[in-house]
LOVO-712621 format. One record per residue: x, z, y of N, C-alpha, C in turn; residue number from 1. Coordinates in Angstrom, 2 decimals. Example, Ala and Ser with C-alpha at 12.3 -4.5 7.8 and 13.67 -1.06 7.14 Angstrom:
BEGIN
REC     n_xx     n_zz     n_yy    ca_xx    ca_zz    ca_yy     c_xx     c_zz     c_yy   nr
REC    13.19     7.80    -5.69    12.30     7.80    -4.50    13.20     7.80    -3.30    1
REC    12.85     7.08    -2.25    13.67     7.14    -1.06    12.90     7.87     0.03    2
This chain:
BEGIN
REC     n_xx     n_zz     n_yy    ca_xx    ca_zz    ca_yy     c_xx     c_zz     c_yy   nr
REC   219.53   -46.22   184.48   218.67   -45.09   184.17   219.50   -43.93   183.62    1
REC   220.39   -44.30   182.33   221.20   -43.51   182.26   222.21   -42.71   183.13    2
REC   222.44   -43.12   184.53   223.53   -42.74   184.91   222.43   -41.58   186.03    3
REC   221.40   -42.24   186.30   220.65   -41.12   187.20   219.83   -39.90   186.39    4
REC   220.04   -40.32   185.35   219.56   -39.06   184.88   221.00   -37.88   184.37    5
REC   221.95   -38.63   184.01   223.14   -38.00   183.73   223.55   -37.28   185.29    6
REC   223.32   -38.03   186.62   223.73   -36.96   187.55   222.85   -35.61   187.42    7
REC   221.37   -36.02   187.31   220.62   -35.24   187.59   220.53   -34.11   186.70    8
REC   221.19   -34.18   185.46   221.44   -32.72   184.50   222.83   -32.46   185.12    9
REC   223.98   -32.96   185.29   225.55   -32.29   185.88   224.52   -31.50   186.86   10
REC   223.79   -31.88   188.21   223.46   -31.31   189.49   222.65   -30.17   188.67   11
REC   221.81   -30.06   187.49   221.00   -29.02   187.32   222.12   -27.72   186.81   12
REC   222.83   -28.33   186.06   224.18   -27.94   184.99   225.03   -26.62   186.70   13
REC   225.19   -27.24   187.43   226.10   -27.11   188.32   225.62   -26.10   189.29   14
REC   224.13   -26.29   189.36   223.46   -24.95   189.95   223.00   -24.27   189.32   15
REC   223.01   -23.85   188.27   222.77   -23.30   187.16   224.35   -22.27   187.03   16
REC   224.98   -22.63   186.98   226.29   -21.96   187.31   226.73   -21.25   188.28   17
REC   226.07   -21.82   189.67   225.95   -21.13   191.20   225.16   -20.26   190.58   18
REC   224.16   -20.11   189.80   222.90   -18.90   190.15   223.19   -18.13   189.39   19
REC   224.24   -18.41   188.29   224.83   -17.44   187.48   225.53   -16.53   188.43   20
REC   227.21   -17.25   188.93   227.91   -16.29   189.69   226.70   -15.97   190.65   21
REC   225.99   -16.16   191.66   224.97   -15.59   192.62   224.20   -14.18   192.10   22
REC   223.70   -13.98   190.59   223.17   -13.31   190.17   224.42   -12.28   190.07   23
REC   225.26   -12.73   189.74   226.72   -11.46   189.54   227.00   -10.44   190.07   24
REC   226.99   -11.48   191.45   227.20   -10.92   192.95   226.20    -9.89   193.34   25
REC   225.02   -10.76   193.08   223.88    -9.73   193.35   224.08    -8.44   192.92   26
REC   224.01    -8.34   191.21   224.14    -6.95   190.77   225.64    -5.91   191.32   27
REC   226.50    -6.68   191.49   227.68    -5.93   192.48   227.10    -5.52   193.26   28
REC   226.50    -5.65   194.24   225.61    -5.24   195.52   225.25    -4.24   195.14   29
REC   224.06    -4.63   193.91   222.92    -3.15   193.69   223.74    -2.30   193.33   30
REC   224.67    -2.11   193.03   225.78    -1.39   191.96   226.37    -0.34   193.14   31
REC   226.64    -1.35   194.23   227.61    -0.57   195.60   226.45    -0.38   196.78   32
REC   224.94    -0.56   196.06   224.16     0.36   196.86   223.94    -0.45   198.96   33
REC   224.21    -2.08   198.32   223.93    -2.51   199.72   223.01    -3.39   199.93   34
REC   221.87    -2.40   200.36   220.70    -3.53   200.42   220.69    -4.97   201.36   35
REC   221.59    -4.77   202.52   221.26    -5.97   203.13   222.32    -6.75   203.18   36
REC   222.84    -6.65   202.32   223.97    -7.32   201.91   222.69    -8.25   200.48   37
REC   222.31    -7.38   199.72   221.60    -7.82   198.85   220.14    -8.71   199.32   38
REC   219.58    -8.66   200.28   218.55    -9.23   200.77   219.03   -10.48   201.68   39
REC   220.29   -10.73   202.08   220.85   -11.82   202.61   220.77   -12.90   201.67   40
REC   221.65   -12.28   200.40   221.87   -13.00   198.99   220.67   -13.55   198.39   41
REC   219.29   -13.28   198.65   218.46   -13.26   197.70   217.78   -14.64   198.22   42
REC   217.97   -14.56   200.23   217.51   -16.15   200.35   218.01   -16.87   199.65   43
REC   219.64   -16.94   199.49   220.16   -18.37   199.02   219.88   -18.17   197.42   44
REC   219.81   -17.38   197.04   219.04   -17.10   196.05   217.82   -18.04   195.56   45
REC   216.80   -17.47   196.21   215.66   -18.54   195.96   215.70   -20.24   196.83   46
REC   216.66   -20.17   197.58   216.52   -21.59   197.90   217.51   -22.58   196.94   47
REC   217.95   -21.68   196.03   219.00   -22.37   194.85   218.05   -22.55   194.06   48
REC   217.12   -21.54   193.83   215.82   -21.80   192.59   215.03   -22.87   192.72   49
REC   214.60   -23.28   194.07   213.74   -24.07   194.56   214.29   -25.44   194.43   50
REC   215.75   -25.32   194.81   216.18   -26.97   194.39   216.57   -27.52   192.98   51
REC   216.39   -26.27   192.39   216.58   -26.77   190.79   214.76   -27.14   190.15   52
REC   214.20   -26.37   190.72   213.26   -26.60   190.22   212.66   -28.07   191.15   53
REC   213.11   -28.43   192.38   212.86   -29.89   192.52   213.51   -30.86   191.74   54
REC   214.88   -30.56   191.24   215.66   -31.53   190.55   214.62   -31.75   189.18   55
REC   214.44   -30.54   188.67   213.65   -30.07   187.03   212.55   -31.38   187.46   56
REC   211.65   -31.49   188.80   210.37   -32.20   188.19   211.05   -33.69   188.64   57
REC   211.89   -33.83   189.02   212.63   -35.68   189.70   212.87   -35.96   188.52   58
REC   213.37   -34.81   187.45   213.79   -35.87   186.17   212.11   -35.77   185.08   59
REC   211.36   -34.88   184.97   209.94   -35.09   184.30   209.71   -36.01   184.80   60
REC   208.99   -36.56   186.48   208.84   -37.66   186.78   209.69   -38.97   186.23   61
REC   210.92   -38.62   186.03   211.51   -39.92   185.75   211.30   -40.65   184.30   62
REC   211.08   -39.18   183.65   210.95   -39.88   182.11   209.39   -39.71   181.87   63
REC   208.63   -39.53   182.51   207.16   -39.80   182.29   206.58   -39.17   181.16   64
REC   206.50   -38.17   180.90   206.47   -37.29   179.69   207.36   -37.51   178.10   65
REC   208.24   -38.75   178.60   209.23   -38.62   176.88   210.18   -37.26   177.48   66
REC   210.31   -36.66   176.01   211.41   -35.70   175.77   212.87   -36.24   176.02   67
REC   213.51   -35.17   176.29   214.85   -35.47   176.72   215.64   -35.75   175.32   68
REC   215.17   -34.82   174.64   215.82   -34.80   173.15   215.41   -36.29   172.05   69
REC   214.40   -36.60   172.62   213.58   -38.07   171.87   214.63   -39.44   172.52   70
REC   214.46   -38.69   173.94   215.52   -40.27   174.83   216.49   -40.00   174.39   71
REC   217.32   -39.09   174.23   219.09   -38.86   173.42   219.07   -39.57   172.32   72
REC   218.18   -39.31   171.66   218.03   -40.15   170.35   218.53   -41.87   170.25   73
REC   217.48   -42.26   171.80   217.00   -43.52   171.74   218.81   -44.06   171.97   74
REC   219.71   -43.48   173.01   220.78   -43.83   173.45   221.69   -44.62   172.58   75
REC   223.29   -44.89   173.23   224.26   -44.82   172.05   224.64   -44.08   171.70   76
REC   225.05   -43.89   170.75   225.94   -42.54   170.57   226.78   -41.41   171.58   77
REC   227.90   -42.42   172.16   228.21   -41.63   172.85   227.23   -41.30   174.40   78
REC   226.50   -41.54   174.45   225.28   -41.03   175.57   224.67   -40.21   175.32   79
REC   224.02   -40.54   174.15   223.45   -39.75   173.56   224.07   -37.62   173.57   80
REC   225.24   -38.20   172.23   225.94   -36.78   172.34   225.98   -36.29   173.70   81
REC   226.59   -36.88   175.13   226.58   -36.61   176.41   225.36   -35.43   177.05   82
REC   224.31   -36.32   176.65   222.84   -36.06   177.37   222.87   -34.41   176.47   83
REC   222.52   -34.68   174.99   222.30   -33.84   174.11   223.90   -32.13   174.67   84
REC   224.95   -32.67   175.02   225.69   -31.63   175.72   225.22   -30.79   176.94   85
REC   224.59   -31.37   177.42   224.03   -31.54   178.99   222.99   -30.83   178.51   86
REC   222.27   -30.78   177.94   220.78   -30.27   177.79   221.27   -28.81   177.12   87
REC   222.20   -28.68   176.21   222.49   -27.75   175.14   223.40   -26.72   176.59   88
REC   224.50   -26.87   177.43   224.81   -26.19   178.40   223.68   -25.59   179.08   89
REC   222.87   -26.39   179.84   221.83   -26.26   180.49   220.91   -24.82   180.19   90
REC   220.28   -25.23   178.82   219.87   -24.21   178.09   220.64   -22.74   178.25   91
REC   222.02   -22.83   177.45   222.69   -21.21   177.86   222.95   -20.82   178.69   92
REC   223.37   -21.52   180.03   223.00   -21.03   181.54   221.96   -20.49   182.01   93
REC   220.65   -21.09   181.53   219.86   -20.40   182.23   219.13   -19.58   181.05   94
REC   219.53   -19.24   179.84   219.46   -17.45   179.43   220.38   -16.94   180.20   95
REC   221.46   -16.99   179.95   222.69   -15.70   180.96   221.83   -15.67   182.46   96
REC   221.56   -16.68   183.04   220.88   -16.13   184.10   219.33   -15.51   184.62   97
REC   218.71   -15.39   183.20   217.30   -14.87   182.57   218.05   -13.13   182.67   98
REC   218.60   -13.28   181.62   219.41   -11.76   181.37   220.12   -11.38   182.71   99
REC   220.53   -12.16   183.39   221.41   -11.07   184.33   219.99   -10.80   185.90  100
REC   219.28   -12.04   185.30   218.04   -11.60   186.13   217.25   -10.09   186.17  101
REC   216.78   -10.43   184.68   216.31    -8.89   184.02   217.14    -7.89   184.56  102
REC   218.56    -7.70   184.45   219.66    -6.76   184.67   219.08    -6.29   185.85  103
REC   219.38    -7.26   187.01   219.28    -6.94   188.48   217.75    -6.46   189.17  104
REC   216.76    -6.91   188.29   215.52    -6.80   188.70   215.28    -5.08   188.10  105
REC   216.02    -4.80   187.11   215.52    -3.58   186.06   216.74    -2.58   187.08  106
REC   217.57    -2.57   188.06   218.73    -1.73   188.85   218.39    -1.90   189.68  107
REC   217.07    -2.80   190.25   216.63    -2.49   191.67   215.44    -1.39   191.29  108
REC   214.72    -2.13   190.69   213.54    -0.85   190.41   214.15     0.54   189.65  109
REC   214.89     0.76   189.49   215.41     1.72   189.40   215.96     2.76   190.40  110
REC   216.62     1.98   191.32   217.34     2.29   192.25   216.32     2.61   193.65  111
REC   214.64     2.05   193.50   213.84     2.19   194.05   213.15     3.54   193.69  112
REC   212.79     3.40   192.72   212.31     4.91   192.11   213.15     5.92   192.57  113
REC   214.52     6.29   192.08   215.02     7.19   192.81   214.92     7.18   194.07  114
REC   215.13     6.69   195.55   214.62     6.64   196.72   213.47     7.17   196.85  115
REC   212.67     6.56   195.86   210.97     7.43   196.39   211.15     8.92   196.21  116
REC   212.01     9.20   195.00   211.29    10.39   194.49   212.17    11.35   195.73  117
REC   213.56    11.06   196.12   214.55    11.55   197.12   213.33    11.58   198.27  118
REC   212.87    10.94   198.55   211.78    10.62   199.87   210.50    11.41   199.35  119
REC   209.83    11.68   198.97   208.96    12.42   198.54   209.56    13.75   198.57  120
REC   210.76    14.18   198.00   211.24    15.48   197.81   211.61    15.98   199.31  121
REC   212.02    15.36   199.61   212.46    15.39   201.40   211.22    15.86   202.40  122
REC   210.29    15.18   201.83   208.62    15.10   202.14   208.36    16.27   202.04  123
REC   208.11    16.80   200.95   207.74    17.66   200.34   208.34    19.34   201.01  124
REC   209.81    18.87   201.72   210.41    20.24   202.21   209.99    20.25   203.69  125
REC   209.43    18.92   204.25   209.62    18.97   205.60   207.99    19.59   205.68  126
REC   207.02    19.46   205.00   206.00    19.83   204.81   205.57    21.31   205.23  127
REC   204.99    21.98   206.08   205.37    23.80   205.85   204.24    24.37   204.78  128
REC   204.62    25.02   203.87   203.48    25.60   202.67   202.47    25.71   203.60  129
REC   201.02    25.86   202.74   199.43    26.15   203.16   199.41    27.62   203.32  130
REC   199.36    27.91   204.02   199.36    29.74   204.78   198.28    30.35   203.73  131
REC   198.24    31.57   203.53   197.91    32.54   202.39   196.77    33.03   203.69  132
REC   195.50    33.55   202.80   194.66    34.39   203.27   195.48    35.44   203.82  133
REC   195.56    36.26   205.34   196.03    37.35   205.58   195.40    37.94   206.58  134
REC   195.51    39.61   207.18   195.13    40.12   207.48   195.84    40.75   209.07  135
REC   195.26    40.70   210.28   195.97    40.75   211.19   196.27    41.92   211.68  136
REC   196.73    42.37   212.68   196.57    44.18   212.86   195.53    44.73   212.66  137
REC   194.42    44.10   213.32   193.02    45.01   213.19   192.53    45.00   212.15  138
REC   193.05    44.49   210.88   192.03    44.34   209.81   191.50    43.26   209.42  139
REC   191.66    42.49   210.15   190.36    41.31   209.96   191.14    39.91   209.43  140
REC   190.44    39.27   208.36   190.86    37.71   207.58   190.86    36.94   208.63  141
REC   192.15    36.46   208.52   192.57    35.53   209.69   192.67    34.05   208.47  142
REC   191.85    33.18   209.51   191.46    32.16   208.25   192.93    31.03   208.70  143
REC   193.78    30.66   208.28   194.49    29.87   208.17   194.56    28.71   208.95  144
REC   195.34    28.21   209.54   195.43    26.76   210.26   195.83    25.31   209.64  145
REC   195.24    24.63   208.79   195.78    23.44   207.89   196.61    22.69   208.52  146
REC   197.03    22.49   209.88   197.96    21.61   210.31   198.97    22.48   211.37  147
REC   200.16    22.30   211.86   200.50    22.84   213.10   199.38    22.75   214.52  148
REC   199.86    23.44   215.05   199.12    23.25   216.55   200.71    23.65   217.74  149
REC   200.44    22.57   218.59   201.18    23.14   219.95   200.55    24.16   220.84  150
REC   199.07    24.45   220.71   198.93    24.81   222.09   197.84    25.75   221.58  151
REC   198.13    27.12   221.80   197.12    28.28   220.95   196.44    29.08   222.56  152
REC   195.00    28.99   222.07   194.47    29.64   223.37   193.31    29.75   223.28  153
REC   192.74    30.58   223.91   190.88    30.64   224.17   190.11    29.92   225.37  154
REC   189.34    29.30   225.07   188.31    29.12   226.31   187.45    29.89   226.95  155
């Protein structure tokens, strides 16, 4: 029992470390402005998430709702300390990769906003102003056209 649960924190331990450097990488990307470089990354991305989080419920299942920290207890010593290492790594891996999450999630939406507003402004010039009330040779209020037209003529 001990030894399958000891793989099964190294394997959590170990991708936990992949999703660190992965998250790194990521923000390099957003940084050098390459989205599909960045949207390649993001599958293996979540298919790294997905197998940790299958590993996460193989070991709940295994210990049947005891705590990990209660079974360390139960161990020998040196298992114990082991497990209790394993759990304590575990833990600061996945803050650094909470935080570099936040990082990358808070430089995309960022990096999105500017795009819109560049795209809107762009918008905004390709647009031609709303024509002014004016007056034609003869005198008379020529009422304005709200959209272009190709093809000007009478029936």
């Amino acid at each position: 029992m001990f030894d399958v649960l000891r793989g099964n924190l190294v394997r959590q331990m170990k991708a936990l470390e992949l999703l660190e450097s992965l998250l790194e990488e990521e923000f390099s990307l957003l940084v050098l402005r390459k989205p599909e470089e960045v949207s390649a990354l993001e599958f293996s991305l979540h298919e790294l998430i997905r197998q940790i989080a299958d590993e996460r419920g193989d070991m709940v299942a295994m210990m049947n709702g005891v705590r990990l920290s209660v079974f360390a207890e139960a161990l020998p010593p040196e298992e114990g300390d082991e497990v209790r290492a394993l759990l304590q790594r575990i833990d600061v891996l996945e803050q650094c990769c909470a935080r570099q999450g936040s990082r990358n999630a808070e430089l995309a939406l960022a990096l999105h906003d500017q795009n819109r507003e560049a795209m809107d402004f762009l918008h905004a010039r390709l647009i031609p102003p709303k024509p002014r009330n004016t007056y034609d040779r003869t005198g008379v209020c020529v009422q304005p056209r709200a959209e272009a037209v190709i093809i000007h003529g009478r029936l």
